[in-house]
SERO-4910 file (N, C-alpha, C, O; in steps of 0.05 Angstrom, whole numbers):
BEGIN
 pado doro    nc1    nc2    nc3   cac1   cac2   cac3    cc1    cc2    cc3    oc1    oc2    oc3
  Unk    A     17    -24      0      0      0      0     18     25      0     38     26     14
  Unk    A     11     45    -16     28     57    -19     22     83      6     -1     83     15
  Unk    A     40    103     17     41    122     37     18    138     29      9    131      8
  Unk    A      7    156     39     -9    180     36     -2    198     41     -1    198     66
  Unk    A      7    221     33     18    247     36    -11    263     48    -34    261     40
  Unk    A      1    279     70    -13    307     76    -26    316     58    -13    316     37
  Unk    A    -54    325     56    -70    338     20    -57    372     40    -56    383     63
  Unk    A    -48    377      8    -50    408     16    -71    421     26    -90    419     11
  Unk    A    -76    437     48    -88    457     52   -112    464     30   -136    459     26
  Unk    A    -97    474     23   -119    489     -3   -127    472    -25   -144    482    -39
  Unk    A   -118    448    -30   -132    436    -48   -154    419    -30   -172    407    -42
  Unk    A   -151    419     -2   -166    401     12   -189    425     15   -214    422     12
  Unk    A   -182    439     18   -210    464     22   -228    465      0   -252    470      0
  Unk    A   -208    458    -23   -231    464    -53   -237    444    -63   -249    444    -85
  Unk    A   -228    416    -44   -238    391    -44   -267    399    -33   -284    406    -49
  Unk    A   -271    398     -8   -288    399     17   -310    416      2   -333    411      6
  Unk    A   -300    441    -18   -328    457    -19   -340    450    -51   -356    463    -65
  Unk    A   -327    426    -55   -333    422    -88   -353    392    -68   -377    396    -68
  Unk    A   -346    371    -55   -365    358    -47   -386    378    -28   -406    365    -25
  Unk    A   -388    394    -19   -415    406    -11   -428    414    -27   -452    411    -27
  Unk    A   -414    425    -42   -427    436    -76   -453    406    -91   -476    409    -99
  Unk    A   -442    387    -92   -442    366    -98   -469    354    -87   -490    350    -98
  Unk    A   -461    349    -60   -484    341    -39   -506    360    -40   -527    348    -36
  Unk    A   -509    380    -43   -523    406    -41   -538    401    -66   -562    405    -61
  Unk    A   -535    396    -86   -551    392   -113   -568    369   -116   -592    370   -123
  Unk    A   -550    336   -107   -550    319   -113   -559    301    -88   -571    280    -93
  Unk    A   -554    308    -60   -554    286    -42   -568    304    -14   -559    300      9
  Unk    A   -590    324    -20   -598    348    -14   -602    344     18   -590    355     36
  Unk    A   -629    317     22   -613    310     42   -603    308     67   -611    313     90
  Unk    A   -579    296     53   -551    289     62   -535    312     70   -522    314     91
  Unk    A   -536    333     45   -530    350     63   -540    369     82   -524    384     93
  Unk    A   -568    370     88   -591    378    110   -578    374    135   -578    388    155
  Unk    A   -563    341    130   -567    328    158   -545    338    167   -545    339    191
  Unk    A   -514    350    149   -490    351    156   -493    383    170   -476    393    185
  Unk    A   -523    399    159   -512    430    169   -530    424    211   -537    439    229
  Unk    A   -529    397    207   -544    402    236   -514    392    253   -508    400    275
  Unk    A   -504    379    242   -469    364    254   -461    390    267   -471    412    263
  Unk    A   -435    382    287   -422    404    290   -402    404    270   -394    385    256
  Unk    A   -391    435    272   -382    446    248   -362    432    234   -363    429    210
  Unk    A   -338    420    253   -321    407    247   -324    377    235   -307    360    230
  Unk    A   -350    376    231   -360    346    219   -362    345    196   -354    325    185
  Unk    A   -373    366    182   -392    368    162   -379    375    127   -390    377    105
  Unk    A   -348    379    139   -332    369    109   -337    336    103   -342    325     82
  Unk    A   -335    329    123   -327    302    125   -353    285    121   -350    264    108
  Unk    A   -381    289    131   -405    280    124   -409    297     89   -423    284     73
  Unk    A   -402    312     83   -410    315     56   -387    299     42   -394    281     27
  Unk    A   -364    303     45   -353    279     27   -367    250     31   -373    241      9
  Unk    A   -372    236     48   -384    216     49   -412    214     30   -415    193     18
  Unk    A   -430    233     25   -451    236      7   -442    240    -13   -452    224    -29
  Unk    A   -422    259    -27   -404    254    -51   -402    224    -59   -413    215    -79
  Unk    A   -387    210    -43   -376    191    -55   -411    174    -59   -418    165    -81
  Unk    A   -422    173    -42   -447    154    -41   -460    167    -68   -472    152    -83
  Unk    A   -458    192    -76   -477    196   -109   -449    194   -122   -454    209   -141
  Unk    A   -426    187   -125   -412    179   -137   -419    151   -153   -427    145   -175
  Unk    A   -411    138   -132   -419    105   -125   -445    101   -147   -442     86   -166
  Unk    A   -463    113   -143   -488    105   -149   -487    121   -173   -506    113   -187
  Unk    A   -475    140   -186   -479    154   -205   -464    132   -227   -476    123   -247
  Unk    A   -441    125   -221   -434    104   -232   -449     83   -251   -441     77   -273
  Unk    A   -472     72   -239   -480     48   -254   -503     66   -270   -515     50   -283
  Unk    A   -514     91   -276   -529    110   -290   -524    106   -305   -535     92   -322
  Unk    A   -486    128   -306   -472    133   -321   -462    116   -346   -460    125   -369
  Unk    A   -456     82   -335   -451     70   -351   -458     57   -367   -456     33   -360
  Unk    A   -467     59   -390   -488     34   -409   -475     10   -406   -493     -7   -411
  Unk    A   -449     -5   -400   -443    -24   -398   -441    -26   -376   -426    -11   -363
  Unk    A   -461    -53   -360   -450    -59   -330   -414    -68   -327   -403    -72   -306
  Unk    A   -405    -68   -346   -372    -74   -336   -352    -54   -336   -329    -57   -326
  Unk    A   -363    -27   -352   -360     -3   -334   -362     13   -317   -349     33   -309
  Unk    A   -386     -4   -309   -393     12   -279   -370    -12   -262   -351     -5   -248
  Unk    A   -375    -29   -266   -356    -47   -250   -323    -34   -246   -309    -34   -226
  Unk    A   -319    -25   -268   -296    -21   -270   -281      5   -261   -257     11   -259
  Unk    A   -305     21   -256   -306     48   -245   -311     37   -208   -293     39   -191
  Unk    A   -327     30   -204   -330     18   -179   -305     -1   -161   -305     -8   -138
  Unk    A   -283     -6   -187   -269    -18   -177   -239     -5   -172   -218    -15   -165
  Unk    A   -248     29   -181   -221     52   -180   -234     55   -147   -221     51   -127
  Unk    A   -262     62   -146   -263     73   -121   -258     59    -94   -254     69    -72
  Unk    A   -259     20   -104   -244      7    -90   -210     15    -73   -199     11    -51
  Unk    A   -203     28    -99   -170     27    -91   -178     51    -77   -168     51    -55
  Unk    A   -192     71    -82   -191     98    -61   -186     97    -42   -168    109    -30
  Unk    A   -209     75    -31   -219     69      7   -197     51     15   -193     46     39
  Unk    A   -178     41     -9   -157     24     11   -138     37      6   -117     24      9
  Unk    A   -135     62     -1   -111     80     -3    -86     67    -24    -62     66    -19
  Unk    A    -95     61    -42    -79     38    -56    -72     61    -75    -51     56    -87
  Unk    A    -83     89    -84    -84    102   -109    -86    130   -102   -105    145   -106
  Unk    A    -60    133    -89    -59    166    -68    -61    185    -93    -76    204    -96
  Unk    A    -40    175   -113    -27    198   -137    -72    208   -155    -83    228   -162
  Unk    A    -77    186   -155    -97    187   -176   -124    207   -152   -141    222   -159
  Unk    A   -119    200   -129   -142    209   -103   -138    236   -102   -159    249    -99
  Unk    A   -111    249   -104    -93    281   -105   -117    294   -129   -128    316   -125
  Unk    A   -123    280   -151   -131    285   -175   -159    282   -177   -171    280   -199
  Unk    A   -171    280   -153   -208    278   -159   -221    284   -127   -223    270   -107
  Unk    A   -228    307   -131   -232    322   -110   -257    312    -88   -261    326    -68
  Unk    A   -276    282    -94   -280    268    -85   -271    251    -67   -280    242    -46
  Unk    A   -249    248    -82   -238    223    -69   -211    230    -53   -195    215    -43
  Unk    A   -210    261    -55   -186    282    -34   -194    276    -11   -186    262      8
  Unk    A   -225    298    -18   -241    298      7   -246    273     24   -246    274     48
  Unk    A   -249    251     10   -259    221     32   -240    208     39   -245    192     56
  Unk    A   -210    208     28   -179    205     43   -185    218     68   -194    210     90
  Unk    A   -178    245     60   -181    256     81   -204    249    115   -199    244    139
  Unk    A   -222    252    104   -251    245    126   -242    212    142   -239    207    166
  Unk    A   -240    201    126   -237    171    137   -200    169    152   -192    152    168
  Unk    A   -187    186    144   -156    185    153   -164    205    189   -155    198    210
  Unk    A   -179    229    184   -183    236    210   -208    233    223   -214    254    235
  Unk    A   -226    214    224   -250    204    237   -241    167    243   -257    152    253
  Unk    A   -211    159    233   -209    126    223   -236    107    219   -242     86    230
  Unk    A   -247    120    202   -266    103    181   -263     71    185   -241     61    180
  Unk    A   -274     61    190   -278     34    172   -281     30    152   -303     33    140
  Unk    A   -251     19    142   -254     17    112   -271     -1     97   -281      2     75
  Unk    A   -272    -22    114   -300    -48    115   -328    -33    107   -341    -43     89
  Unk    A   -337     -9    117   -363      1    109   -364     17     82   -384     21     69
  Unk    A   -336     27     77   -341     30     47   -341     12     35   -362      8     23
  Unk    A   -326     -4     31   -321    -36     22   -362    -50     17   -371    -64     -1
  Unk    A   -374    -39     40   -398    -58     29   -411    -39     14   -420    -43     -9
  Unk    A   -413    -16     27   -420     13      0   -421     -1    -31   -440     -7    -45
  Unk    A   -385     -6    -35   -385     -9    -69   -396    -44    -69   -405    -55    -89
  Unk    A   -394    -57    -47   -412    -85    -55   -445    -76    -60   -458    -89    -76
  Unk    A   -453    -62    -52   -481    -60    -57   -491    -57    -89   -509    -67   -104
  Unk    A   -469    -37    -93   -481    -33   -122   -463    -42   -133   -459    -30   -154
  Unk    A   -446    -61   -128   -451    -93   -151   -467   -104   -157   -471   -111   -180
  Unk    A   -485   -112   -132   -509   -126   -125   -531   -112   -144   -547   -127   -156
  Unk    A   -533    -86   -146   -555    -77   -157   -543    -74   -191   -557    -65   -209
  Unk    A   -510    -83   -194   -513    -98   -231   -521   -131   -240   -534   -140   -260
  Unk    A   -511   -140   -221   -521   -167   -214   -527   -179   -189   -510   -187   -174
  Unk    A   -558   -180   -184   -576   -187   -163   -567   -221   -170   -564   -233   -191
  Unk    A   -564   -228   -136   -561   -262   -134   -589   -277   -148   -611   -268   -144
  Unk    A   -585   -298   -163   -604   -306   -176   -634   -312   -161   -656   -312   -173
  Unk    A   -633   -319   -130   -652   -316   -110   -657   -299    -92   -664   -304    -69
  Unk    A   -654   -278   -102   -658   -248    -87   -685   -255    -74   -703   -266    -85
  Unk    A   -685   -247    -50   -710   -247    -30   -706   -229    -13   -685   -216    -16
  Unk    A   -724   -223      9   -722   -204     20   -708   -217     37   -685   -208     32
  Unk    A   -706   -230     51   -667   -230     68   -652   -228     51   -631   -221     62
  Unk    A   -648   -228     25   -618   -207      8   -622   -181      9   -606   -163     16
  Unk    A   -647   -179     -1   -658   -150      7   -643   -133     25   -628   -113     21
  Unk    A   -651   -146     50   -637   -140     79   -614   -134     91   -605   -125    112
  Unk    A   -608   -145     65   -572   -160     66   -560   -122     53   -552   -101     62
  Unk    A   -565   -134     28   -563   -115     12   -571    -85     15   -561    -68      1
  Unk    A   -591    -79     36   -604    -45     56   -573    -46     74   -557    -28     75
  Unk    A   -571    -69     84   -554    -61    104   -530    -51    102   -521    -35    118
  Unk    A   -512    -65     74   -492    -57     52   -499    -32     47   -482    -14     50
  Unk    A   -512    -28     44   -515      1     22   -525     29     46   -510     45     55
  Unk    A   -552     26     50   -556     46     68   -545     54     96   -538     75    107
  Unk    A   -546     16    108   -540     19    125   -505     22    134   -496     29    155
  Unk    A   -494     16    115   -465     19    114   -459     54    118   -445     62    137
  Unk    A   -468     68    101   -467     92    100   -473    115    126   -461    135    136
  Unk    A   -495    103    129   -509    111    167   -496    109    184   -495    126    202
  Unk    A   -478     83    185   -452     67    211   -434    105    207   -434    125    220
  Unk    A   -421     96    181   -403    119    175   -407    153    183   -393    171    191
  Unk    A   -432    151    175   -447    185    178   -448    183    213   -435    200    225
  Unk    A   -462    164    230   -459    164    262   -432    171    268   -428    190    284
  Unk    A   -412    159    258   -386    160    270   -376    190    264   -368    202    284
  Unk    A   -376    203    244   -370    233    235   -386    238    254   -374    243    276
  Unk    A   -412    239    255   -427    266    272   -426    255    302   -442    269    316
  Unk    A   -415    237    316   -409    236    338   -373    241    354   -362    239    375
  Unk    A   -366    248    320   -333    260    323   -317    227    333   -305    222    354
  Unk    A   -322    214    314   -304    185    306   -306    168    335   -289    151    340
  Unk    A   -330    175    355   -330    154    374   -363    140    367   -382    154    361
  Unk    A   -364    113    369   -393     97    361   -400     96    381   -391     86    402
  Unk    A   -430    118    373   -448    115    393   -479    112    389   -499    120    401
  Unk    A   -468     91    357   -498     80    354   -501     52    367   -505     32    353
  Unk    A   -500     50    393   -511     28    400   -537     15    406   -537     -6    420
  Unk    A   -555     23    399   -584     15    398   -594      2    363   -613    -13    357
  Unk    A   -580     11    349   -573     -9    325   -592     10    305   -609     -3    293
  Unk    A   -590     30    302   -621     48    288   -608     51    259   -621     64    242
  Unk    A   -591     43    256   -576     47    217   -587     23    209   -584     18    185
  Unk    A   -598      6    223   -611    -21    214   -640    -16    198   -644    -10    175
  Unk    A   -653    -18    213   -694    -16    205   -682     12    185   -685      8    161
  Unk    A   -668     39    194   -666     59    182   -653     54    153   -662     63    132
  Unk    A   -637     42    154   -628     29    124   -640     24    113   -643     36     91
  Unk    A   -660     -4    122   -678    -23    109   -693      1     96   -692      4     71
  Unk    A   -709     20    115   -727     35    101   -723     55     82   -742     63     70
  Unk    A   -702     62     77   -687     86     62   -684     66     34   -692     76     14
  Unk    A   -674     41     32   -674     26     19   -699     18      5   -699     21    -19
  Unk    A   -723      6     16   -744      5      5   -756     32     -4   -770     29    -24
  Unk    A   -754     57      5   -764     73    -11   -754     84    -36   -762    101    -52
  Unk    A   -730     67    -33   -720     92    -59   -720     65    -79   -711     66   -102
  Unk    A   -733     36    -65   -723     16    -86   -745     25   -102   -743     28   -126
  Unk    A   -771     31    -87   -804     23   -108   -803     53   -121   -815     56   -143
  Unk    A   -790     78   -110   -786    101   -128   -771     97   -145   -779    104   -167
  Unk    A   -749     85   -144   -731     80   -174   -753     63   -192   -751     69   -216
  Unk    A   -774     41   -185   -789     30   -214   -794     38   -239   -795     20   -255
  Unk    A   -798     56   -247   -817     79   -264   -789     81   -288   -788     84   -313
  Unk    A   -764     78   -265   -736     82   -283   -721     49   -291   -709     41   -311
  Unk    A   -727     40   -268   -711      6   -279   -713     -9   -285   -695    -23   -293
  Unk    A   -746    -19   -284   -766    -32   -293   -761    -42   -326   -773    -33   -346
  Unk    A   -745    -60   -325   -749    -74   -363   -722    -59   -376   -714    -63   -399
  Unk    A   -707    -41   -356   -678    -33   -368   -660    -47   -349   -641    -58   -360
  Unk    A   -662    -49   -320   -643    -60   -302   -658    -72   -276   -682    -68   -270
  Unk    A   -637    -89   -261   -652   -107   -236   -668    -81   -220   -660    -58   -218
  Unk    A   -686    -90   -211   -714    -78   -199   -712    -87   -166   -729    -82   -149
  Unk    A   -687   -101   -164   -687   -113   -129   -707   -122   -116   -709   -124    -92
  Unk    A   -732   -129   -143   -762   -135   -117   -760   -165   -113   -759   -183   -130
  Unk    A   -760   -165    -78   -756   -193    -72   -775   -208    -81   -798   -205    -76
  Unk    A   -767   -224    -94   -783   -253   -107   -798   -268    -94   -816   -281   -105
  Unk    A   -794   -269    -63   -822   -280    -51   -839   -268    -33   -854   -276    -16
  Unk    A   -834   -253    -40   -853   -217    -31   -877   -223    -61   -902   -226    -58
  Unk    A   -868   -223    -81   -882   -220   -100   -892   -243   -108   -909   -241   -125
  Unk    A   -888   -264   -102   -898   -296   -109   -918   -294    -87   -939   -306    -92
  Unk    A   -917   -279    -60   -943   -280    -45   -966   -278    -50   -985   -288    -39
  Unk    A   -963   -260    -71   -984   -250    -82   -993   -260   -108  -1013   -249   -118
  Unk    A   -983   -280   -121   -990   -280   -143   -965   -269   -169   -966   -274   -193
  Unk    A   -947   -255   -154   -930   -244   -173   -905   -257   -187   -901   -281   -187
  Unk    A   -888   -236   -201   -856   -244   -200   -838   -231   -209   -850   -218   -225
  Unk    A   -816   -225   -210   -801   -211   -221   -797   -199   -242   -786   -178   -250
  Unk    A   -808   -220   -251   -813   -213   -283   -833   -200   -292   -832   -189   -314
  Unk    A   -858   -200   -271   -878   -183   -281   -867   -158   -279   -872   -143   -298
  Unk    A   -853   -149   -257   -841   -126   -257   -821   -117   -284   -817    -94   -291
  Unk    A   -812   -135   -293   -789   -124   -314   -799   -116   -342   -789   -103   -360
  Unk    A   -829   -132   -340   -853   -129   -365   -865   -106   -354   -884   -101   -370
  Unk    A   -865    -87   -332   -878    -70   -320   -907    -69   -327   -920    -52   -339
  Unk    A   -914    -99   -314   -942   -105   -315   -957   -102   -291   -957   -118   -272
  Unk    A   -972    -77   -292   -992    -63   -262  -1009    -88   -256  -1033    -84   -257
  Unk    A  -1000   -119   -249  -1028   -142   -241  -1034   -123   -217  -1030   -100   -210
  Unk    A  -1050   -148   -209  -1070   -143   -183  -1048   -143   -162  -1047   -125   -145
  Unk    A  -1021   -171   -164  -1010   -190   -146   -985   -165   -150   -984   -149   -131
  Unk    A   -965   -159   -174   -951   -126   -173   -958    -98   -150   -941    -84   -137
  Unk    A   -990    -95   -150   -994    -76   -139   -996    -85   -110   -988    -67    -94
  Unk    A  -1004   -106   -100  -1003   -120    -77   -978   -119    -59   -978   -112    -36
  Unk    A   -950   -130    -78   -928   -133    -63   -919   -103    -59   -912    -96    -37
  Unk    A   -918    -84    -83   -909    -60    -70   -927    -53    -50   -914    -41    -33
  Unk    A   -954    -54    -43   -959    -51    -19   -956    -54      6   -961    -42     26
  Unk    A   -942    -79      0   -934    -98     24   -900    -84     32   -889    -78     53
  Unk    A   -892    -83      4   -862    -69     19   -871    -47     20   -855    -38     36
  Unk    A   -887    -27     14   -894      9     27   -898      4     52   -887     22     65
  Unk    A   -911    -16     69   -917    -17     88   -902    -25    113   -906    -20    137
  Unk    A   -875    -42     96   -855    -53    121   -833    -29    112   -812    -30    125
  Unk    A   -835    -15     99   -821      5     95   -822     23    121   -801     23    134
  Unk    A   -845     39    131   -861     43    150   -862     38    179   -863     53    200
  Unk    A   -862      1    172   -855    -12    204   -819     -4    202   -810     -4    225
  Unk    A   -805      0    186   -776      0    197   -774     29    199   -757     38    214
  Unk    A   -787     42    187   -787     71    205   -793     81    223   -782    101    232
  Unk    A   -812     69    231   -826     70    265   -803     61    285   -794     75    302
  Unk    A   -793     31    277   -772     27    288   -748     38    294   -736     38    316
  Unk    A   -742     49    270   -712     67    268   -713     84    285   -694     91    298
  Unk    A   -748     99    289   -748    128    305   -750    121    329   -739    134    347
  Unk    A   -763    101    336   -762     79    368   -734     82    373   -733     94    395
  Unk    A   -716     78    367   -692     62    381   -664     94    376   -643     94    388
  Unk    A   -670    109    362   -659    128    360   -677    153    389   -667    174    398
  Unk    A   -695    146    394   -712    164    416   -688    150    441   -681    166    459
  Unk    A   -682    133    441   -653    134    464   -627    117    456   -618     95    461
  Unk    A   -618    139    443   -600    146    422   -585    161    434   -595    169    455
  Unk    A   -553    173    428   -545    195    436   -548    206    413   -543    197    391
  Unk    A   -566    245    423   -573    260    406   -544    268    390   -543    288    376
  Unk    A   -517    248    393   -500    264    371   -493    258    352   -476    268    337
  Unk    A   -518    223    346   -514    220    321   -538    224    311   -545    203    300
  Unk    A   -557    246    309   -586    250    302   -585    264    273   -603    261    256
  Unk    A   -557    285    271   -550    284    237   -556    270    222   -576    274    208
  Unk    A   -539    249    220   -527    221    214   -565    216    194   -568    215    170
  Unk    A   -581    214    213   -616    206    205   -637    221    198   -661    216    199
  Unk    A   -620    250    186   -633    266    180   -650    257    156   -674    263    156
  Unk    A   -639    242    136   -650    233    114   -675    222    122   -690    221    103
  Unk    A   -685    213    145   -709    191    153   -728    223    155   -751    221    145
  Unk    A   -723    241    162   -749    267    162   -765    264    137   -787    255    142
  Unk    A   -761    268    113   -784    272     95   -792    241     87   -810    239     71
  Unk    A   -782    222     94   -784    189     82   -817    183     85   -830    164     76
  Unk    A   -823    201     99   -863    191    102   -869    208     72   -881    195     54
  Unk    A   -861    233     68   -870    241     44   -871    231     27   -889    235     11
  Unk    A   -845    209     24   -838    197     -4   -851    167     -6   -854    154    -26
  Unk    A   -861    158     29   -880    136     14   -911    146     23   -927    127     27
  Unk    A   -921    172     27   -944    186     18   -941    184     -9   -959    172    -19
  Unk    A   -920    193    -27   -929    194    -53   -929    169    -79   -936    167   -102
  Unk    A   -916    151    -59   -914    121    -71   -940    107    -65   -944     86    -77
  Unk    A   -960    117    -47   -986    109    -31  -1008    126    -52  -1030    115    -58
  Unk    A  -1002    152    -63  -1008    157    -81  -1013    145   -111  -1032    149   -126
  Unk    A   -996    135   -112   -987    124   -142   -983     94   -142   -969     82   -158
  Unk    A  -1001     79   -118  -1002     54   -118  -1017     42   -142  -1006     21   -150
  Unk    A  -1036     48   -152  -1053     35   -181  -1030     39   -199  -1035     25   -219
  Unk    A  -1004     54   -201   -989     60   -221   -957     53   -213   -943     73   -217
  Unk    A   -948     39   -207   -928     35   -197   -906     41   -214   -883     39   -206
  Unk    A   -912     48   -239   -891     40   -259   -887     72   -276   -873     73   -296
  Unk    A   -903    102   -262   -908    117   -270   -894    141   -250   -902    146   -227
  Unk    A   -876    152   -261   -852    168   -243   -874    187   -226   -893    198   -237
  Unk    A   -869    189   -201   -873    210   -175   -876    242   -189   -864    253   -208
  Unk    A   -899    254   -168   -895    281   -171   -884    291   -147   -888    286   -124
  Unk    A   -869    307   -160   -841    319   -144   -853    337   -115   -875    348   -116
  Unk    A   -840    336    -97   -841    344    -66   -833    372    -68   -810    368    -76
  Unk    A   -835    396    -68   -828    416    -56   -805    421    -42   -806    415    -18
  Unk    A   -785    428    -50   -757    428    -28   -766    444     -4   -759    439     19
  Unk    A   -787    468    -13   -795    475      7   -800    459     36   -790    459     58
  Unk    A   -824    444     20   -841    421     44   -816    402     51   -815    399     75
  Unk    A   -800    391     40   -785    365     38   -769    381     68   -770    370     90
  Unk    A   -755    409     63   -742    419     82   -754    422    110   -739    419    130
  Unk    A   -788    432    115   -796    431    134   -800    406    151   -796    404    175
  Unk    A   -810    389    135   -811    360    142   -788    349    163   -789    340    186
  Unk    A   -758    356    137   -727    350    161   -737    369    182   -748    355    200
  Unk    A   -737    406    189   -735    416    210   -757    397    225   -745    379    237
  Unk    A   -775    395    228   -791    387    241   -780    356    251   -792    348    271
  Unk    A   -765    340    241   -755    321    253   -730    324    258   -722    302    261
  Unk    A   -711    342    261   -689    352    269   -695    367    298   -676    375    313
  Unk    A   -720    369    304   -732    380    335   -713    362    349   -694    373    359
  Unk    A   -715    344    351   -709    320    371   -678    321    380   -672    308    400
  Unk    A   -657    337    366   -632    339    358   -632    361    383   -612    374    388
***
C-alpha cells in the first residue's frame, strides 16, 4: 500500500467545498443532515454523500454494466488507499482520504457501499427479502454506521442499532421510487417472494405489468417500509442526540412513501415531485429532537 501524503491545505479546502457543492444539488438530504453536525463534521459528512452519489452515479452513467464495474473498482482502490497519486486528482476522493484518515473510518463500510451496487448490476439469482436486507444493510445501512461515526466526532455511539430498520427503510423507498426508471432496463431488487405471495414475480415487474399480485407486493413493501421507520425512530428516541445528523435523511421518508401510496394503481409511473420547500420543513420538524 502505498504512503499517503498530507493533501494540501488548499486543495483540501476546494476539495471539501466542491463535495458540498455536490451534496447540495444531488444528495440534498444528506447534506440537510450535515448543516445540523457540528461544524467540524460536516466536510467530512458531505464527502461521504459525494462519494455515495458517486458510487451510485456510476451504474447511471454507464451503459455497460462492466463499466460501472470497472469504475467501482477505481473507487475500491480509493478506500484502501492503494491510489494516493490518482485520489490528489479527484476532488472526491481528496475529500474522503481525508474524512476517513481523521474520523479512522472503517474501511470495511465503504467496502460494502461499493458491494451493494454490484449487487444492484447483478442481483443473486434468488434475491429475496433476506438479500434485500442484506443488501439495505450494505448500502444504506453501511453509510449511516459511517455518517454516526462523523457526527459523533469518530466515537460509536450508535448502539441501539437504528442504521438497521433505518437502512432497510431508506432502501425500500427509494427501491419502489426508482421502478418507473428500472423496470425492463435494469434489476428492480423486488424480492421474489414478496411477489410470489401475491401471485407475482419478477418478471412481471421487468414487463412493468400493473397485475393485481404487482400492486399487492409493493404494498406490502410500502408498508414494512413504515414498520422500519417506526422502528428506526423507536430506538434512536434513546439514542445519543449526537448522532441524530447522521438520520436526517429519515425526516421527509413519510413524504416519499405518501407519494408512492399515491401512485399505488401506477407503480410504474414516475412521482410528482415534493417541494424542497415542504421536503425541508418536514427535516426541520424532525431535526426537533436533535
Amino acid at each position: 500500500m502505498s504512503a499517503r501524503r498530507p493533501p494540501d491545505a488548499s486543495a483540501l479546502g476546494a476539495a471539501n467545498r466542491y463535495c458540498a457543492a455536490l451534496a447540495r444539488a444531488e444528495s440534498r438530504d444528506q447534506w440537510l443532515g450535515a448543516l445540523y453536525a457540528m461544524e467540524g463534521a460536516r466536510d467530512a459528512l458531505c464527502a461521504l454523500a459525494a462519494f455515495d452519489y458517486e458510487i451510485r452515479h456510476a451504474l447511471r452513467r454507464a451503459r455497460d454494466p462492466n463499466l460501472a464495474a470497472v469504475r467501482l473498482a477505481w473507487w475500491r482502490g480509493i478506500v484502501a488507499a492503494e491510489r494516493p497519486d490518482e485520489a490528489a486528482g479527484s476532488p472526491v476522493a481528496l475529500a474522503l482520504a481525508a474524512a476517513i484518515d481523521a474520523y479512522a473510518l472503517p474501511r470495511a463500510s465503504f467496502e460494502a457501499m461499493l458491494d451493494a451496487r454490484l449487487q444492484e448490476i447483478a442481483p443473486q439469482d434468488d434475491f429475496n427479502l433476506a438479500a434485500f436486507r442484506a443488501f439495505a444493510d450494505e448500502s444504506e445501512g453501511a453509510r449511516l454506521r459511517l455518517a454516526a461515526l462523523i457526527a459523533a466526532g469518530g466515537v460509536d455511539l450508535d448502539q441501539a442499532g437504528p442504521h438497521a430498520p433505518a437502512g432497510m427503510a431508506l432502501a425500500l423507498t427509494r427501491m419502489l421510487s426508482q421502478l418507473p426508471f428500472k423496470a425492463g432496463s435494469a434489476p428492480t431488487l423486488i424480492p421474489a417472494d414478496i411477489a410470489a405471495r401475491h401471485g407475482a414475480s419478477p418478471s412481471d415487474f421487468d414487463a412493468r405489468r400493473a397485475s393485481a399480485g404487482v400492486i399487492a407486493a409493493c404494498a406490502e413493501l410500502r408498508g414494512l417500509a413504515r414498520d422500519e421507520l417506526a422502528e428506526a425512530e423507536r430506538r434512536l428516541n434513546g439514542s445519543d442526540p449526537a448522532i441524530l445528523p447522521a438520520f436526517i435523511p429519515l425526516g421527509p421518508l413519510r413524504l416519499d412513501l405518501d407519494r408512492l401510496d399515491r401512485n399505488a394503481a401506477r407503480p410504474f409511473e414516475p412521482l410528482s415531485e415534493v417541494s424542497p420547500l415542504r421536503r425541508q420543513w418536514a427535516i426541520w420538524r424532525w431535526a426537533r429532537r436533535i
